[in-house]
C-alpha positions, 0 to 999 in steps of 0.5 A: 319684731323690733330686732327684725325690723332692726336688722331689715333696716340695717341692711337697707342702709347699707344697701343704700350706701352702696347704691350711691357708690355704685357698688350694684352687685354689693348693695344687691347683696344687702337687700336680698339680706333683708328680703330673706327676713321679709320677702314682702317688703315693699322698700326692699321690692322696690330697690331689688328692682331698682338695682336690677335695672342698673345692671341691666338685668331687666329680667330680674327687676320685672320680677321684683316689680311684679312682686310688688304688683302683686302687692297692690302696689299703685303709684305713677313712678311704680307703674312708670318704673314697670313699664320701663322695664317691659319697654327694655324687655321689647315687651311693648304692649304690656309697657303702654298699659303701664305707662298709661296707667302711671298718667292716669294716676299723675297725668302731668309727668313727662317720662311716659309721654315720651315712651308712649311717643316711641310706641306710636311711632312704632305702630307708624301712628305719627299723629299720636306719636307727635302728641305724646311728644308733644305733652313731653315738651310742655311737662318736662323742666330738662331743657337740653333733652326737650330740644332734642324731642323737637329736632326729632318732631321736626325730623319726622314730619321732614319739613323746617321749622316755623319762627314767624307769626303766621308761618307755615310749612308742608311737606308731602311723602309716601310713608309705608305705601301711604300718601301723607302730607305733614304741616306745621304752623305758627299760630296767630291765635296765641289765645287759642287751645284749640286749632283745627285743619279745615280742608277739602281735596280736590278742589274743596270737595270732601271738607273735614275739620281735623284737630291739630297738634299743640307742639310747644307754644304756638306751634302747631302740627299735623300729619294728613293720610291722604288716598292716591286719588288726591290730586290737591289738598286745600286748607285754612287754619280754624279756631274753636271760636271760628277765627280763619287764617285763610292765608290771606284769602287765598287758602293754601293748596298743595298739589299732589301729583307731579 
């Protein structure tokens, strides 16, 4: 048993080494050495993938993850890892179940949230793509990818960006045969972890209260269906303790029919 494990450790050093040079298909070489003694080796398993996904042989490394799945295998980077190989495989549905299995284990890594962002918003769910965005931002310590993810947020409510207390921007456009309109605000409640959209159409009748999107700070967000027979929309800012900003007293209204 020591000699094999000897051997097994051998070839997952070497293995490593070549890794680190980027010699793929050698370190390959090496782990597949070592998983002919123990195909049940979760070290071996893990790098096996690994490799794979280097060489963009995600077909190879979903094996390999599947194995150790099988295993009972069970971290956050684990079912991250799995759900990054099904997202390259366009296997869409099985890497959101991965990705939100990797936050229900460590819900304060960012990576799924941003994967979960680009599922949403391939399901043309904006609001929930803006959220997972939005948790990517506020998790993430790469500053210069950060930036990108808020130019990409602003993109896609397709309206400027706030920098004054009290600000606020709208934008209206149909979007896949639906009337939306998109708001962004800079919060004068930096206390605040809850912001609410008050708003009624058609001069205040249909009111609702909609939670909005902490974007970064105190930005804030929300996207708003609206049916085609919305001429107007009017609204004021609320907070969970009941605090209006009603800009100034006269509410913002945005009309909808040119």
């Amino acid at each position: 048993m020591e000699e094999k494990n000897n051997k097994i450790n051998d070839f997952l050093e070497m293995g490593k080494l070549y890794l680190d040079d980027n010699s793929i298909d050698e370190a390959i070489k090496e782990f597949k050495k070592g998983f002919e003694i123990d195909n049940k080796n979760r070290e071996i398993l893990d790098l096996l993938a690994y490799s794979y996904y280097l060489k963009e042989d995600f077909i190879e490394a979903k094996k390999y993850y599947k194995m150790l799945s099988e295993l009972g295998e069970n971290t956050s980077q684990f079912h991250y890892n799995f759900g990054l190989v099904h997202y390259m495989l366009s296997d869409i549905s099985q890497a959101e179940v991965e990705f939100r299995k990797a936050l229900e284990i460590k819900r304060n890594t960012p990576d799924p949230y941003f994967y979960l962002g680009e599922i949403e918003l391939e399901k043309n769910h904006i609001n929930k793509a803006i959220f997972n965005y939005s948790e990517y931002l506020k998790l993430s310590t790469d500053t210069e990818y950060k930036e990108k993810v808020l130019k990409n947020i602003i993109e896609l409510l397709g309206i400027d960006m706030v920098n004054n207390k009290g600000e606020l921007n709208y934008g209206k456009k149909e979007y896949n045969g639906r009337r939306h309109i998109s708001i962004i605000y800079y919060s004068i409640f930096p206390e605040s972890k809850k912001l609410l959209l008050h708003y009624g159409t058609n001069g205040w009748q249909n009111i609702h209260d909609q939670k909005m999107i902490n974007i970064t700070e105190n930005i804030w967000a929300i996207v708003i269906h609206l049916p085609q027979e919305v001429s107007t929309i009017e609204f004021s800012i609320l907070t969970e303790s009941g605090e209006f900003d009603n800009n100034k007293g006269a509410d913002w209204k945005v009309n909808l029919v040119d």
